[in-house]
C-alpha positions in Angstrom: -37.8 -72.1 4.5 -34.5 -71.9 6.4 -33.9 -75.7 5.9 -34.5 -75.5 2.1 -31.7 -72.9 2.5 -30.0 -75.1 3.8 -30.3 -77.6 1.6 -29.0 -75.6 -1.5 -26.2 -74.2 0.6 -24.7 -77.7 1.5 -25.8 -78.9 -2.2 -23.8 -76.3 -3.7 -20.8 -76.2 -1.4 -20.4 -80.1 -1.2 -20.6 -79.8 -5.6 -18.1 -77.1 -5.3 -15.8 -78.1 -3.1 -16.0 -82.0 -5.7 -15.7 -79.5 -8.5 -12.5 -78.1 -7.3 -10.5 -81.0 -5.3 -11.9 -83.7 -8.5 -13.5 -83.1 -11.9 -11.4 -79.9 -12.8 -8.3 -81.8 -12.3 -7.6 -84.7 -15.1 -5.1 -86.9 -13.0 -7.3 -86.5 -10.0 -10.5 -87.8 -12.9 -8.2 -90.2 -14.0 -7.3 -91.7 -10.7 -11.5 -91.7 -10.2 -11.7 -95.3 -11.3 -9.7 -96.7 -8.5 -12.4 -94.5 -6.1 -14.6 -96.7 -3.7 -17.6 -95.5 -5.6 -16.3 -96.7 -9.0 -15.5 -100.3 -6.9 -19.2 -100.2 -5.8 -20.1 -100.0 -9.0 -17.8 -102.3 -10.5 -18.8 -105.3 -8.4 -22.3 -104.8 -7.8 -23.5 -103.7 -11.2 -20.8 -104.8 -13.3 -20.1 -102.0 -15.0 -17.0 -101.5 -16.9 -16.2 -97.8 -15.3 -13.6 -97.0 -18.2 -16.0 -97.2 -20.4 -17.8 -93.8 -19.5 -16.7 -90.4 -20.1 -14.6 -89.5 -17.0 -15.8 -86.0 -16.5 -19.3 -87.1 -16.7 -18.8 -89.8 -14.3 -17.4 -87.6 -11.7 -19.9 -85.0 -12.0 -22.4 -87.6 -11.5 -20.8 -89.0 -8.4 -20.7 -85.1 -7.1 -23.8 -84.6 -8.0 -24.9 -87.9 -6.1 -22.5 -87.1 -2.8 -24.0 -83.5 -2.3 -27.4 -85.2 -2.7 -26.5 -87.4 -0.1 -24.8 -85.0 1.9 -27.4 -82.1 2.1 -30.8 -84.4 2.2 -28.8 -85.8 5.3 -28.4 -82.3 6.8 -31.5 -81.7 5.9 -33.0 -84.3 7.8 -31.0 -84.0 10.9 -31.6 -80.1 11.3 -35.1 -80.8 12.3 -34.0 -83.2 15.6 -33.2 -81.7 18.6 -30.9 -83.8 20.9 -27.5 -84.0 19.3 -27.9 -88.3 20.2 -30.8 -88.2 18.0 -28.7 -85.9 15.5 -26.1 -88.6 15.2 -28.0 -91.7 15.0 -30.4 -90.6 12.9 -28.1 -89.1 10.5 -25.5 -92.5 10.3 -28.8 -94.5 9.8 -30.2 -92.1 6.8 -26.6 -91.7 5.4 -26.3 -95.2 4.8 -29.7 -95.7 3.1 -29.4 -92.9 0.8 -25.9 -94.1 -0.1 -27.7 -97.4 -0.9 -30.5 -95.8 -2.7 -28.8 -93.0 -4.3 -25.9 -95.4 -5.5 -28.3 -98.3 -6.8 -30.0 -95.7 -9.4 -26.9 -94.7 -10.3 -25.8 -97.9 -10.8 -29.0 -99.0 -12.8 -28.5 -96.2 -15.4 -25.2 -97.3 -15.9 -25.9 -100.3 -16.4 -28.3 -100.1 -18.7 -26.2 -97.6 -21.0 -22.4 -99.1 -19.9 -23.5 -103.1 -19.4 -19.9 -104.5 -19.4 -19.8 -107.5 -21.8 -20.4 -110.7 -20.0 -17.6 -113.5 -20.9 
């Protein structure tokens, strides 16, 4: 129970926290395409970015860094030794990045295929 808490608690704050800092804020939403993510995207699933509604694109990219973010704490809250901790959590960070980002970028592209030249 306590690590479902925890869970929600770092899904929510890390969504709030985006919330704040990025999608309430239009030059900050505007300045989203430039974003590592929205590079990702661009090159690896060739997807023009400017295409989609920028509020919905950031709250899709919050809504896939707190996923990240709290299935990560999740997992590392069950490991002891604070080695393990860190080890464990680079190795599942980077695989949910890949994961999480390569459905994202498969919706996308099948509603935002940028036109091929």
């Amino acid at each position: 129970m306590f690590e479902f808490l925890l869970f929600l608690f770092c899904f929510i704050l890390v969504y709030f926290i985006y919330y704040l800092v990025v999608i309430s804020k239009k030059n900050k939403r505007e300045k989203l395409v430039l974003s590592t993510e929205c590079m990702y995207l661009k090159k690896r699933y060739h997807i023009d970015v400017k295409k989609i509604p920028m509020k919905t694109l950031a709250n899709h990219l919050a809504l896939t860094n707190a996923f990240i973010m709290s299935s990560t704490t999740l997992i590392i809250s069950v490991v002891k030794t604070w080695i393990l901790k860190f080890t464990l959590g680079l190795i599942v960070l980077m695989i949910l990045i890949l994961i999480c980002y390569h459905i994202l970028g498969t919706i996308y592209q099948k509603k935002y295929k940028e036109e091929e030249k």
